[in-house]
PyMOL Python script that loads the backbone (N, CA, C, O; Angstrom):
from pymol import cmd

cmd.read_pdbstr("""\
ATOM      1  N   UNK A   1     -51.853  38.480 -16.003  1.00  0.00           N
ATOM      2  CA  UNK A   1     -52.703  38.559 -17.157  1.00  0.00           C
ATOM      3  C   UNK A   1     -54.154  38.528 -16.672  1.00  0.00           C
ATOM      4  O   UNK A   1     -54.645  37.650 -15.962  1.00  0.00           O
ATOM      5  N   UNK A   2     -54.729  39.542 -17.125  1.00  0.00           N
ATOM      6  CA  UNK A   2     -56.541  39.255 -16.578  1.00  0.00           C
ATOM      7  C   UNK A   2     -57.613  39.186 -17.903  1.00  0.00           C
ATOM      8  O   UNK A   2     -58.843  39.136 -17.890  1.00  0.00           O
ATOM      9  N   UNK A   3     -56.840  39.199 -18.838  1.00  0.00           N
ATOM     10  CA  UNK A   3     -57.615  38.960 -20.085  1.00  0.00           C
ATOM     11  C   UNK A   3     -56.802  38.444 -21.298  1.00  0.00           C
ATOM     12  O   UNK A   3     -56.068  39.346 -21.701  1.00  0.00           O
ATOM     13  N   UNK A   4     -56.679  37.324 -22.007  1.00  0.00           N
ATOM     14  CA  UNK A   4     -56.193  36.269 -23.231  1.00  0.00           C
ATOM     15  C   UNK A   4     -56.487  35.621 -23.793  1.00  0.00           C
ATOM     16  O   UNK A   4     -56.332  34.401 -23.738  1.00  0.00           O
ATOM     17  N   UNK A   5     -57.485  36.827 -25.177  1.00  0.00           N
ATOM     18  CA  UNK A   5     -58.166  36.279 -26.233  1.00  0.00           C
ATOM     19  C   UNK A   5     -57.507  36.306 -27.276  1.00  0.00           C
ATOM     20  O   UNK A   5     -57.940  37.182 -28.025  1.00  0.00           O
ATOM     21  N   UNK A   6     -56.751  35.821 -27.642  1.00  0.00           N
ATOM     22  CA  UNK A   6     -56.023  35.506 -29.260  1.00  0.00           C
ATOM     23  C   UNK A   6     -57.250  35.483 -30.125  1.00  0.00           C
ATOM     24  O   UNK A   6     -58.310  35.039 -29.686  1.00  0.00           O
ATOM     25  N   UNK A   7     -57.126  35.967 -31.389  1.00  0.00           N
ATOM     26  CA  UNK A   7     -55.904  36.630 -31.412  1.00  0.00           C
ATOM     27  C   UNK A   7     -56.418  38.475 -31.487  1.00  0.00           C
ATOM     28  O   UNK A   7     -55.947  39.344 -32.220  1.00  0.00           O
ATOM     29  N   UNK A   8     -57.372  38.584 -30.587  1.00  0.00           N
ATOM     30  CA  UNK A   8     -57.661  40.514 -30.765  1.00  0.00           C
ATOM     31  C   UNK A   8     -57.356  40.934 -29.709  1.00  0.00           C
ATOM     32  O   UNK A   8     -57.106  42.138 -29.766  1.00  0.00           O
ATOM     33  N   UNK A   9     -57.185  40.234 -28.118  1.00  0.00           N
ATOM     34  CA  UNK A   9     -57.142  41.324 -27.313  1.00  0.00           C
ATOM     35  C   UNK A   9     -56.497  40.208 -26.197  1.00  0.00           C
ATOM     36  O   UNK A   9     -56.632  38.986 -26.141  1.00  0.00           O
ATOM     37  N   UNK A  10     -55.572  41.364 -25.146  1.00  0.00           N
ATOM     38  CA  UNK A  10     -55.351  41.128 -23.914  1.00  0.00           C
ATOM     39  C   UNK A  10     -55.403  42.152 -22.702  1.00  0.00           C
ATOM     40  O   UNK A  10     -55.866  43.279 -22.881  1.00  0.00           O
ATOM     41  N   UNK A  11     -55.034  41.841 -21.756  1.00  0.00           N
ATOM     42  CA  UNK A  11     -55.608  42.944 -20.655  1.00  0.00           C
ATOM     43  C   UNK A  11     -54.594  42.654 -19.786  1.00  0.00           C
ATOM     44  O   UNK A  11     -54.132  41.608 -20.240  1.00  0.00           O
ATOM     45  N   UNK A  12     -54.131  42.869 -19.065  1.00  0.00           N
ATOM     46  CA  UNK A  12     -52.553  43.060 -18.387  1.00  0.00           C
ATOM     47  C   UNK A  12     -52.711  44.128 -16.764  1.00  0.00           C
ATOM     48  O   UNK A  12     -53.586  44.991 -16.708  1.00  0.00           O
ATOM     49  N   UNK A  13     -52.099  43.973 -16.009  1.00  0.00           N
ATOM     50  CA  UNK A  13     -51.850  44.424 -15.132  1.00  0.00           C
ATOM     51  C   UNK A  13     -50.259  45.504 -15.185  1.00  0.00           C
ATOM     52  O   UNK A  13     -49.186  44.942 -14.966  1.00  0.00           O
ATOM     53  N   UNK A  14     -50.282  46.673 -15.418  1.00  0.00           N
ATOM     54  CA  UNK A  14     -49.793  47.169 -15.572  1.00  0.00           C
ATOM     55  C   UNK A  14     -48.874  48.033 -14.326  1.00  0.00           C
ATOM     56  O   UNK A  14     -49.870  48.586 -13.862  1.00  0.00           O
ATOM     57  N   UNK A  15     -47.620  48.611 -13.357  1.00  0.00           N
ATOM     58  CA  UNK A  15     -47.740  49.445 -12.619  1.00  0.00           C
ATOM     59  C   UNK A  15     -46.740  50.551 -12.704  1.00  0.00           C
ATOM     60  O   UNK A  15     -45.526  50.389 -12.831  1.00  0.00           O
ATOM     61  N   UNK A  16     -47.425  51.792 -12.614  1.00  0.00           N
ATOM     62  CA  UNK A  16     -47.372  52.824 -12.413  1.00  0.00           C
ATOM     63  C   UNK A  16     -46.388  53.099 -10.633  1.00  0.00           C
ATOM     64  O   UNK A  16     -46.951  53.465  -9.600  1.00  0.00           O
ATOM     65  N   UNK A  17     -45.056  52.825 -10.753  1.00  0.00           N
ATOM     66  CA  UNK A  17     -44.644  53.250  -9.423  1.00  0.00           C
ATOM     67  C   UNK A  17     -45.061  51.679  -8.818  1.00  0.00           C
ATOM     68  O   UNK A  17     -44.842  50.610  -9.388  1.00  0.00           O
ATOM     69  N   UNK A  18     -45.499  51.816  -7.944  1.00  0.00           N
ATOM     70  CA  UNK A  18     -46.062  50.788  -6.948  1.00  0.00           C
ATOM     71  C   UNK A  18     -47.528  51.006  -7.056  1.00  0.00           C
ATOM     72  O   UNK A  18     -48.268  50.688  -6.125  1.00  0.00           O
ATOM     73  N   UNK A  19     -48.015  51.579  -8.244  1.00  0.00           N
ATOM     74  CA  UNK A  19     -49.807  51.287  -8.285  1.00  0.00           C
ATOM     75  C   UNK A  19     -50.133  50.363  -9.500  1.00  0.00           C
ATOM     76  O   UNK A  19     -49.559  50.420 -10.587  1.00  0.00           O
ATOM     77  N   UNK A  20     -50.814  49.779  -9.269  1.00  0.00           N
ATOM     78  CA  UNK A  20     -51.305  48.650 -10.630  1.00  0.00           C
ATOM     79  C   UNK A  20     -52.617  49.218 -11.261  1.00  0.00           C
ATOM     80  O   UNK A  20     -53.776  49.158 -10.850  1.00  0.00           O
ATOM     81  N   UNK A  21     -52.040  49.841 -12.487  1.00  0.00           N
ATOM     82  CA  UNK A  21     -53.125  50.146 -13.271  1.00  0.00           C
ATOM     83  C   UNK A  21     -53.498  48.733 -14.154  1.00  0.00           C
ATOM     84  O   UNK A  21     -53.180  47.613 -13.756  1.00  0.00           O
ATOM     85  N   UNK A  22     -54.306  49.018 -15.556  1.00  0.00           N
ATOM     86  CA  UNK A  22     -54.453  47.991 -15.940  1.00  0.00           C
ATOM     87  C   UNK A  22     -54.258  48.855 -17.303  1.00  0.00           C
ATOM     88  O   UNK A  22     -54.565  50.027 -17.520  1.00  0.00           O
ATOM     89  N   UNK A  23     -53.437  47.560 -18.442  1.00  0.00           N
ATOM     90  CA  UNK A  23     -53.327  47.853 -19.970  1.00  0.00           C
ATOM     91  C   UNK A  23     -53.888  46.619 -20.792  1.00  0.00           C
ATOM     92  O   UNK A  23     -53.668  45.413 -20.681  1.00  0.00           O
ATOM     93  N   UNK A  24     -54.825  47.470 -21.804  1.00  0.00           N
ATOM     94  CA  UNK A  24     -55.344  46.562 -22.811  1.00  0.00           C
ATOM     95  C   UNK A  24     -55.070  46.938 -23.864  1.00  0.00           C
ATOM     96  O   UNK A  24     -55.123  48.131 -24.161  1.00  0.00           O
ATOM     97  N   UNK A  25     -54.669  45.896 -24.777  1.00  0.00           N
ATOM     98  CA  UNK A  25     -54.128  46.227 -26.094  1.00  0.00           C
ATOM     99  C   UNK A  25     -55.084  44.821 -26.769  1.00  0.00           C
ATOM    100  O   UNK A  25     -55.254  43.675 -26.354  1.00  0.00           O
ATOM    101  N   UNK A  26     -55.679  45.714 -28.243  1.00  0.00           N
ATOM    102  CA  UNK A  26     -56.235  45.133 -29.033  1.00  0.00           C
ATOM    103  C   UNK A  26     -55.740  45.324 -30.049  1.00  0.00           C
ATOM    104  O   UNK A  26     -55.128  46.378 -30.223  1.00  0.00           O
ATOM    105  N   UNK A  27     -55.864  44.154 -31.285  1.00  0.00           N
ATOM    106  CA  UNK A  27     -54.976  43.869 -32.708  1.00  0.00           C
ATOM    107  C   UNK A  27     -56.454  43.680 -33.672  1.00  0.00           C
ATOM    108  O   UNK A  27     -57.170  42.770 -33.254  1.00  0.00           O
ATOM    109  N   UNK A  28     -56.932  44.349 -34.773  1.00  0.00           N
ATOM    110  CA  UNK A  28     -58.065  44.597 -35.778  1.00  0.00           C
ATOM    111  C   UNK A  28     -57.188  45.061 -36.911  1.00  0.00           C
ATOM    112  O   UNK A  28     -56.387  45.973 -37.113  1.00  0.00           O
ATOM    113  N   UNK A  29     -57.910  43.583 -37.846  1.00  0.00           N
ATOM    114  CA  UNK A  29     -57.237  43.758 -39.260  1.00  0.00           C
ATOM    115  C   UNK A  29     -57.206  45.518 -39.629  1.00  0.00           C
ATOM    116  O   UNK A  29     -57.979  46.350 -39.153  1.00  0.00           O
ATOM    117  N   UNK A  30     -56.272  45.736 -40.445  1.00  0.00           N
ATOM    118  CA  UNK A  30     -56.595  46.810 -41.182  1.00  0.00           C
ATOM    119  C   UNK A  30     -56.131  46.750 -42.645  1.00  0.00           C
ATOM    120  O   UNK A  30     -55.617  45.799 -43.234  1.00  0.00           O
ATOM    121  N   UNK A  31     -56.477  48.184 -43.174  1.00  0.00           N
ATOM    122  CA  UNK A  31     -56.501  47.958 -45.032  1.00  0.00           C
ATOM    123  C   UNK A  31     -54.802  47.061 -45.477  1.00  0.00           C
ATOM    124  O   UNK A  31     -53.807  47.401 -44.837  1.00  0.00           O
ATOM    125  N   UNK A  32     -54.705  46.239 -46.305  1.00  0.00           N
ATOM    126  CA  UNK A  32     -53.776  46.106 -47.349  1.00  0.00           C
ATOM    127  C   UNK A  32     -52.569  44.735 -46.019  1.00  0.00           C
ATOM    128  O   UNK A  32     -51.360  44.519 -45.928  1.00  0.00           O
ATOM    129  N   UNK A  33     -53.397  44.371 -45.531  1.00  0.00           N
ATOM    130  CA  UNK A  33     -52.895  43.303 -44.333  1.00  0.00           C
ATOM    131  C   UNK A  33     -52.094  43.612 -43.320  1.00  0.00           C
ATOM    132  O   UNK A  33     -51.297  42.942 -42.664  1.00  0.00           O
ATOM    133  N   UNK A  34     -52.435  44.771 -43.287  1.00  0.00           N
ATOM    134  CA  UNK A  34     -51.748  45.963 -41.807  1.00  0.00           C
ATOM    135  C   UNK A  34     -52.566  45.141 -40.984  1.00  0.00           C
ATOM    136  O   UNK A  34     -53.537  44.521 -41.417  1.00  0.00           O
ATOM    137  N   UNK A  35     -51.950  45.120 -39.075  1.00  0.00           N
ATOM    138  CA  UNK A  35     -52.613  44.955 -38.312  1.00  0.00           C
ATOM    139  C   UNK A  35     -52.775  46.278 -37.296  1.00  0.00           C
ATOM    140  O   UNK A  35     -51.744  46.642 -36.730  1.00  0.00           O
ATOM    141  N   UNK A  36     -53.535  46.733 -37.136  1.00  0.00           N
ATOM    142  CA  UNK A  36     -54.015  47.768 -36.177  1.00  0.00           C
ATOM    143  C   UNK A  36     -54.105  47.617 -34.936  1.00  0.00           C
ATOM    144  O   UNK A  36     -55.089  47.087 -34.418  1.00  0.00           O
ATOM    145  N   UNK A  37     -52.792  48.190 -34.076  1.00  0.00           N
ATOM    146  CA  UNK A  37     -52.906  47.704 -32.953  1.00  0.00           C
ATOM    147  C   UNK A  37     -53.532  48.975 -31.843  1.00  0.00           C
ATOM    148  O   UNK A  37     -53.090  50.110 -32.022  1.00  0.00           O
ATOM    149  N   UNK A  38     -54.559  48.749 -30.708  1.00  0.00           N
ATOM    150  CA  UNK A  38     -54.744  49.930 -30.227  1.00  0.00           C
ATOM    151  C   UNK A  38     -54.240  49.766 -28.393  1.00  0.00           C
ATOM    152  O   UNK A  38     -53.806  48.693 -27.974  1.00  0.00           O
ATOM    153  N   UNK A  39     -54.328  50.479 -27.865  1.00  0.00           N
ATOM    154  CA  UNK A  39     -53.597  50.800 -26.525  1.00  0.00           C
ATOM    155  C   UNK A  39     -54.522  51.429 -25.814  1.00  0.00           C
ATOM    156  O   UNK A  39     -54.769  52.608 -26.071  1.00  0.00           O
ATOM    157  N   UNK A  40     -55.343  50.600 -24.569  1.00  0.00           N
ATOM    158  CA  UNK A  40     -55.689  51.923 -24.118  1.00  0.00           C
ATOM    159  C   UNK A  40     -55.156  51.108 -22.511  1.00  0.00           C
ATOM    160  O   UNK A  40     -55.065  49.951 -22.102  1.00  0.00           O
ATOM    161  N   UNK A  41     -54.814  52.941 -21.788  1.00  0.00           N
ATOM    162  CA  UNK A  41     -53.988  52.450 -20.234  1.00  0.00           C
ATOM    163  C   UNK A  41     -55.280  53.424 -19.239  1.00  0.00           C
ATOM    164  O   UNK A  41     -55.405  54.646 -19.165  1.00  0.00           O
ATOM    165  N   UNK A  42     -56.097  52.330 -18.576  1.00  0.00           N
ATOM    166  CA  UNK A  42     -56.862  52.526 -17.699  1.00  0.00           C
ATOM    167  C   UNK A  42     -56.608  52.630 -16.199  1.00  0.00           C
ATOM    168  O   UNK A  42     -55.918  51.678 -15.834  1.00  0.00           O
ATOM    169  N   UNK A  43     -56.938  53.488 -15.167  1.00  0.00           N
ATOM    170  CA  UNK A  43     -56.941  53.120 -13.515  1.00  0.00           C
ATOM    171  C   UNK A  43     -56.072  54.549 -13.293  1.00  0.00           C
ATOM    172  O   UNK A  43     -55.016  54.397 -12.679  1.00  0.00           O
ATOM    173  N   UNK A  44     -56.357  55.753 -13.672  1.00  0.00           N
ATOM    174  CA  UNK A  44     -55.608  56.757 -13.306  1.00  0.00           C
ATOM    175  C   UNK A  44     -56.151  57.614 -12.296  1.00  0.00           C
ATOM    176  O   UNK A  44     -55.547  58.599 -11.872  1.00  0.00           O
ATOM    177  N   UNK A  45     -57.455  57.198 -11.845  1.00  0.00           N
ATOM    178  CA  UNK A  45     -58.449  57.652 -11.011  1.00  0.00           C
ATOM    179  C   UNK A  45     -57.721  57.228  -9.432  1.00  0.00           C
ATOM    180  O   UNK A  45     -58.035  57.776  -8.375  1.00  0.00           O
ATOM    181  N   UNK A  46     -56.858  56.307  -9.554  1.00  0.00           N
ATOM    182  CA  UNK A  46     -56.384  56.120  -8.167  1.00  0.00           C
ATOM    183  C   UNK A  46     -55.743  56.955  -8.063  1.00  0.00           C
ATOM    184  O   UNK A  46     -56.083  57.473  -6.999  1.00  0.00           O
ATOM    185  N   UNK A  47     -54.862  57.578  -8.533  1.00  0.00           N
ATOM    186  CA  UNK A  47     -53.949  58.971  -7.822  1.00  0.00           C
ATOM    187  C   UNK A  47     -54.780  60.054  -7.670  1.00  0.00           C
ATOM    188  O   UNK A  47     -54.191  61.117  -7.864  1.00  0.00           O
ATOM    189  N   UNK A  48     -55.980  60.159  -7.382  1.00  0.00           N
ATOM    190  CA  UNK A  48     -56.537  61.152  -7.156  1.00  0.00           C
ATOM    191  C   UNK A  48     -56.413  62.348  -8.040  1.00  0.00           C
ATOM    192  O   UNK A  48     -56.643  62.337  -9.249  1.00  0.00           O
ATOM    193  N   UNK A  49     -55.963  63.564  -7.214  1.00  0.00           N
ATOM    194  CA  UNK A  49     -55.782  65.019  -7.670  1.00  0.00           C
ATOM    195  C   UNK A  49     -54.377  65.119  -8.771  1.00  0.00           C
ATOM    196  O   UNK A  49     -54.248  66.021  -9.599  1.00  0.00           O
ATOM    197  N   UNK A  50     -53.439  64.045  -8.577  1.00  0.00           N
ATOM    198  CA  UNK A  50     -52.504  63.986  -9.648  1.00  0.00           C
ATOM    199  C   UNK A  50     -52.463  62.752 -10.304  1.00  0.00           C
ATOM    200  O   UNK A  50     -51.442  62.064 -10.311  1.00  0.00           O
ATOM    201  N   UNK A  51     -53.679  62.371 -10.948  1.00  0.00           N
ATOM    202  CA  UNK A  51     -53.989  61.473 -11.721  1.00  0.00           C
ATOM    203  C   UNK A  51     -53.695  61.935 -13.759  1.00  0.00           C
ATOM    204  O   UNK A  51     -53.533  61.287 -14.793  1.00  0.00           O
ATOM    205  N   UNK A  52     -53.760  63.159 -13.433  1.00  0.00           N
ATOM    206  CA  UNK A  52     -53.796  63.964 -14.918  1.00  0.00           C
ATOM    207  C   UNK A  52     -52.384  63.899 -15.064  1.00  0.00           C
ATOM    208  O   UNK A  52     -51.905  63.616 -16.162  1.00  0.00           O
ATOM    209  N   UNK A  53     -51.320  64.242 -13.605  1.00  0.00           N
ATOM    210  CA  UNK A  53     -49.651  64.645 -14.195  1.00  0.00           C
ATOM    211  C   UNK A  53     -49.406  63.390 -14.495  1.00  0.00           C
ATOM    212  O   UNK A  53     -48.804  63.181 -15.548  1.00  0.00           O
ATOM    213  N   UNK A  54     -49.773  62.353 -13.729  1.00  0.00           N
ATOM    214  CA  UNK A  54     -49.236  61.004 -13.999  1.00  0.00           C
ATOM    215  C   UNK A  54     -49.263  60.235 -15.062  1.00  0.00           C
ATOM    216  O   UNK A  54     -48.433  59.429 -15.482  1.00  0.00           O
ATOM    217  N   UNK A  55     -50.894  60.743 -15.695  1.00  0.00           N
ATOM    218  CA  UNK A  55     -51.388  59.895 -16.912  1.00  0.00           C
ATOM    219  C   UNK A  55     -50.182  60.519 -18.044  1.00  0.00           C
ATOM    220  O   UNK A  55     -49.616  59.817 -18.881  1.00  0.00           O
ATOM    221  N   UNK A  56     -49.898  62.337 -17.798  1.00  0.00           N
ATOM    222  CA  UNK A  56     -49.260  62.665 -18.870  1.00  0.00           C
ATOM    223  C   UNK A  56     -48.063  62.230 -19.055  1.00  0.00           C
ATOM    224  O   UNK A  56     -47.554  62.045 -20.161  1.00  0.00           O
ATOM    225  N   UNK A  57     -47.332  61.963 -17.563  1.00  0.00           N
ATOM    226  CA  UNK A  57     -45.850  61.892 -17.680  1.00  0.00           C
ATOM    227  C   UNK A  57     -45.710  59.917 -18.076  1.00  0.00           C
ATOM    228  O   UNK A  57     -44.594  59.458 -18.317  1.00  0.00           O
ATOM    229  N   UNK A  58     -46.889  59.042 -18.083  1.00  0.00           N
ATOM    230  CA  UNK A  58     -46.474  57.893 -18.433  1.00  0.00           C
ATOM    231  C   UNK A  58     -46.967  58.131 -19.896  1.00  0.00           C
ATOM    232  O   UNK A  58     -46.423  57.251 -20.564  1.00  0.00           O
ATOM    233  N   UNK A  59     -47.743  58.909 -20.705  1.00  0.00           N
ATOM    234  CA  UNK A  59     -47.974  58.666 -22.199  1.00  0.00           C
ATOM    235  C   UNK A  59     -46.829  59.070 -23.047  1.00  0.00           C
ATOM    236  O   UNK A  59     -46.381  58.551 -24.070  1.00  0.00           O
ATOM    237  N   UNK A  60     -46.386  60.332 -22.248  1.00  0.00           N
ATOM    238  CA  UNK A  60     -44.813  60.988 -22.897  1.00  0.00           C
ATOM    239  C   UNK A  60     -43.479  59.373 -22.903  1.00  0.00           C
ATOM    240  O   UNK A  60     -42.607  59.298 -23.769  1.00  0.00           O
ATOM    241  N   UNK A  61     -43.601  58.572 -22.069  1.00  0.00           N
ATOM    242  CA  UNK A  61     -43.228  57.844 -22.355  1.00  0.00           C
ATOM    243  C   UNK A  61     -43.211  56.297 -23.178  1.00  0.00           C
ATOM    244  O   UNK A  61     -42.322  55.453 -23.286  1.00  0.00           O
ATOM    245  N   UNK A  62     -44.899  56.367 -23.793  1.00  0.00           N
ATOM    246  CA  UNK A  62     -45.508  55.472 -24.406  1.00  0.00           C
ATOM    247  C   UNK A  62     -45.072  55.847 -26.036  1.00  0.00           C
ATOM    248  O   UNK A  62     -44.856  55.111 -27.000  1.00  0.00           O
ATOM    249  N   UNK A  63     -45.046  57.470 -25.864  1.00  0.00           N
ATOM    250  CA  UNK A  63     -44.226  58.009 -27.035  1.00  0.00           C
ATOM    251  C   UNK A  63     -42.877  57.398 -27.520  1.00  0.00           C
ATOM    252  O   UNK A  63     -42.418  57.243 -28.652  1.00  0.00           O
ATOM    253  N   UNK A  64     -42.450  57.137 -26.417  1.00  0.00           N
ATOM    254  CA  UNK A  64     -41.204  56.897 -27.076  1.00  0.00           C
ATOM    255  C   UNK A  64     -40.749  55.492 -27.701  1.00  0.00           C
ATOM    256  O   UNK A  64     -39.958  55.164 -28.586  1.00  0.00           O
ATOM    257  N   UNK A  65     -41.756  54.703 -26.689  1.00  0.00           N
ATOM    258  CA  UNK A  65     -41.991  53.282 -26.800  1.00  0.00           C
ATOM    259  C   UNK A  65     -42.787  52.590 -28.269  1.00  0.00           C
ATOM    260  O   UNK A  65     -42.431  51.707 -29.049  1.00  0.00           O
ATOM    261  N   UNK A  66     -43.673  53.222 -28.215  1.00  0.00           N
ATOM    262  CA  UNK A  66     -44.576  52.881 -29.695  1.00  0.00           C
ATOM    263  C   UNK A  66     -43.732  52.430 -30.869  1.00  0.00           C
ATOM    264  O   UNK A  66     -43.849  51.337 -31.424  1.00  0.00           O
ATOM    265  N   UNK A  67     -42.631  53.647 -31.282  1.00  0.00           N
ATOM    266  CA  UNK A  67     -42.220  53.738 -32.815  1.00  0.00           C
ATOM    267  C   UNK A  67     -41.080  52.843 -32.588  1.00  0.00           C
ATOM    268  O   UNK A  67     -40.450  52.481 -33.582  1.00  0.00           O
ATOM    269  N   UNK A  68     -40.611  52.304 -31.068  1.00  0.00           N
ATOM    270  CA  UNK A  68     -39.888  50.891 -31.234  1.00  0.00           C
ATOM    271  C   UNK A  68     -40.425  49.669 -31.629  1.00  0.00           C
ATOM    272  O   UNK A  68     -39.758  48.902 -32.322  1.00  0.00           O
ATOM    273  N   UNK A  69     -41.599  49.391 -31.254  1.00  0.00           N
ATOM    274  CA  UNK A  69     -42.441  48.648 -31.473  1.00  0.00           C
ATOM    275  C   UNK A  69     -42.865  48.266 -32.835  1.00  0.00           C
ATOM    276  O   UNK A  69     -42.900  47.143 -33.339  1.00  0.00           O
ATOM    277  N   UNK A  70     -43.224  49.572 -33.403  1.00  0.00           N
ATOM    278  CA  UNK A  70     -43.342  49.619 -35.273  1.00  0.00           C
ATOM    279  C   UNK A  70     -42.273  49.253 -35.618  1.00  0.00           C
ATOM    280  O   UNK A  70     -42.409  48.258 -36.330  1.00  0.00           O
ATOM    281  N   UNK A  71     -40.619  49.700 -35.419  1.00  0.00           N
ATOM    282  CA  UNK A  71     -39.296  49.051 -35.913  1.00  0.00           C
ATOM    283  C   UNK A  71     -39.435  47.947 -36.234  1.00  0.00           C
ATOM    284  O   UNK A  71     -39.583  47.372 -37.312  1.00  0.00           O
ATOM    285  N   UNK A  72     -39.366  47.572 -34.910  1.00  0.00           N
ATOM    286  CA  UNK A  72     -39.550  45.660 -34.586  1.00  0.00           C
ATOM    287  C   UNK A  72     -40.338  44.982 -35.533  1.00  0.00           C
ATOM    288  O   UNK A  72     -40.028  44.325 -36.526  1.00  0.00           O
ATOM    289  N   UNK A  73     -41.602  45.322 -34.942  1.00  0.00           N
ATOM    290  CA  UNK A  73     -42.711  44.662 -36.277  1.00  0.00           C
ATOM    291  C   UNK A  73     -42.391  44.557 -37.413  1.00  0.00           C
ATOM    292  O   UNK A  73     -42.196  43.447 -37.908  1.00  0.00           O
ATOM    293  N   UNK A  74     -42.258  45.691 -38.102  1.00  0.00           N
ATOM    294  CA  UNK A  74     -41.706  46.248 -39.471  1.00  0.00           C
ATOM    295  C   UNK A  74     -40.455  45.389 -40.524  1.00  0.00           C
ATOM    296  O   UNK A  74     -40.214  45.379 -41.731  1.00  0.00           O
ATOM    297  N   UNK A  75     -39.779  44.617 -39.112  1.00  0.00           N
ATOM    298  CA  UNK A  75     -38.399  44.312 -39.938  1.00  0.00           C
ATOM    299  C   UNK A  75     -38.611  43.083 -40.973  1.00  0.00           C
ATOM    300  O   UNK A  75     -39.304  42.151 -40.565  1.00  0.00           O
ATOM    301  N   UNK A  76     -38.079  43.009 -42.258  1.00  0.00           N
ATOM    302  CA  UNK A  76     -38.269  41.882 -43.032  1.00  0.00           C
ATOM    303  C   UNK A  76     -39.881  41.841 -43.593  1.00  0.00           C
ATOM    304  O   UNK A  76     -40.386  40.833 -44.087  1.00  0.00           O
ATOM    305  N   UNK A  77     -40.467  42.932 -43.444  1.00  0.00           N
ATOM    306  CA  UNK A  77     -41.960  43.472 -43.942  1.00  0.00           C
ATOM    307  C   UNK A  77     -41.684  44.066 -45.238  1.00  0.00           C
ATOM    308  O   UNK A  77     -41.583  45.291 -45.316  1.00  0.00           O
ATOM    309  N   UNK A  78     -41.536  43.256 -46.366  1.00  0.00           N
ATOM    310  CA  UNK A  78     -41.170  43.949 -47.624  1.00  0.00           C
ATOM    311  C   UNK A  78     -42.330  44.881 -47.944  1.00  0.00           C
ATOM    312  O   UNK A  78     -43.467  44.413 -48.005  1.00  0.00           O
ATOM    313  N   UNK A  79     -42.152  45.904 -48.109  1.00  0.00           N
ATOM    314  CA  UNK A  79     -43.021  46.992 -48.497  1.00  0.00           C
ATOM    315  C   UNK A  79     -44.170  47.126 -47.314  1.00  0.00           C
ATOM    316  O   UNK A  79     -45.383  47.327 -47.366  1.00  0.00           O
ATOM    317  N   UNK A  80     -43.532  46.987 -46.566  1.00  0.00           N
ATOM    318  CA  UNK A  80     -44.932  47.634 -45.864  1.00  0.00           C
ATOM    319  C   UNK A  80     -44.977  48.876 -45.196  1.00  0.00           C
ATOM    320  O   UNK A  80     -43.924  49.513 -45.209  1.00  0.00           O
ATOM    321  N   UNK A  81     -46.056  49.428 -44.549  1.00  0.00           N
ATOM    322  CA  UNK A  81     -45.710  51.330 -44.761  1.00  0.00           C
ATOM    323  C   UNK A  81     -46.621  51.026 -42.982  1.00  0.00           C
ATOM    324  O   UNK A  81     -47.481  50.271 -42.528  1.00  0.00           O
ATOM    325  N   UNK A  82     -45.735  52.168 -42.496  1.00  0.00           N
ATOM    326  CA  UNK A  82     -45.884  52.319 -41.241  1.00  0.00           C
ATOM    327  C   UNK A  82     -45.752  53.632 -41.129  1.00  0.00           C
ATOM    328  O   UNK A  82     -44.805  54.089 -41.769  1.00  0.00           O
ATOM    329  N   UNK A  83     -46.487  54.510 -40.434  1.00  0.00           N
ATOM    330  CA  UNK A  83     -46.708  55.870 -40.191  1.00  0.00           C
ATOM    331  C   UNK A  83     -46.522  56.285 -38.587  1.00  0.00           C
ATOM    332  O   UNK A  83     -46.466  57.441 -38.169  1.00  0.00           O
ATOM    333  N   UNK A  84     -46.443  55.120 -37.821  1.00  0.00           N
ATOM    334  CA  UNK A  84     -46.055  55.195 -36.173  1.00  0.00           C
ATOM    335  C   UNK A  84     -46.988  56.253 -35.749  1.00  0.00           C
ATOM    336  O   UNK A  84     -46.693  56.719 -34.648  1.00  0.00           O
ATOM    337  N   UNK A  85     -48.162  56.831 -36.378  1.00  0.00           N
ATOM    338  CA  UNK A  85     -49.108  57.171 -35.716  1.00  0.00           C
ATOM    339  C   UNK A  85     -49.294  56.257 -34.248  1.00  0.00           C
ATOM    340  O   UNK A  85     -49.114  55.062 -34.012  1.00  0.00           O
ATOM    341  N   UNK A  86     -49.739  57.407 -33.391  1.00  0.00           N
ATOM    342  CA  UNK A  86     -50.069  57.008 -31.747  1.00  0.00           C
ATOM    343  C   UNK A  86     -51.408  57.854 -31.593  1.00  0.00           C
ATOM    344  O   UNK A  86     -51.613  58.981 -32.043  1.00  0.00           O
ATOM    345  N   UNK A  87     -52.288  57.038 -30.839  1.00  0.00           N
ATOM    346  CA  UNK A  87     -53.621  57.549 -30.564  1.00  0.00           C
ATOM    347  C   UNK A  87     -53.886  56.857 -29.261  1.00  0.00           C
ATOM    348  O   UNK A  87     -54.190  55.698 -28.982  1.00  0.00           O
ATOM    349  N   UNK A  88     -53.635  58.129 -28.428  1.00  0.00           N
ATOM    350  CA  UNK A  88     -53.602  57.448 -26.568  1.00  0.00           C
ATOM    351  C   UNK A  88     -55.205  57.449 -26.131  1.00  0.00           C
ATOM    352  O   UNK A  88     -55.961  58.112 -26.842  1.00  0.00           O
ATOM    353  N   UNK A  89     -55.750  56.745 -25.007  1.00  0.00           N
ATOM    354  CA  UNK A  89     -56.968  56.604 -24.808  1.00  0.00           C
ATOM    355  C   UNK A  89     -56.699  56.726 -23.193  1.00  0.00           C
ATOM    356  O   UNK A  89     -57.640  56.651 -22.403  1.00  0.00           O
TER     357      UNK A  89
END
""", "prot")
cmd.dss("prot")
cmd.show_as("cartoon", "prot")
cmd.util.cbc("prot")
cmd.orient("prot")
């Protein structure tokens, strides 16, 4: 852990293969007592010249990960509306 501010943000050591990127995820109220969570996955500059295939082939998998995440959250959330929108950084 390299960052643990309850309750908006943490910062994480993340790795890619055997490289340690870093992931920060922040939580900001949103409308109607939604929490807005955002993602951004930094340190892709270390793979050099295939820093772009790498970033793509780990977001294709952030895809898949996200709208589990909304499940989870979601369960026993009477009425609450989730759109599993993803907005990668």
């Amino acid at each position: 852990m390299l960052a643990w501010e309850p309750p908006g943000r943490l910062v994480c050591e993340w790795l890619v293969g055997d490289t340690a990127t870093e992931l920060e995820v922040r939580f900001t109220a949103g409308g109607d007592g939604e929490t807005v969570v955002e993602i951004e996955h930094r340190g892709w500059e270390q793979f050099g010249e295939a820093a772009g295939d790498r970033r793509d082939q780990n977001a294709r998998g952030w895809s898949g990960v996200i709208p589990l995440f909304v499940t989870a959250c979601s369960r026993g959330a009477a009425g609450s509306r989730h759109d599993g929108g993803l907005t990668r950084r």
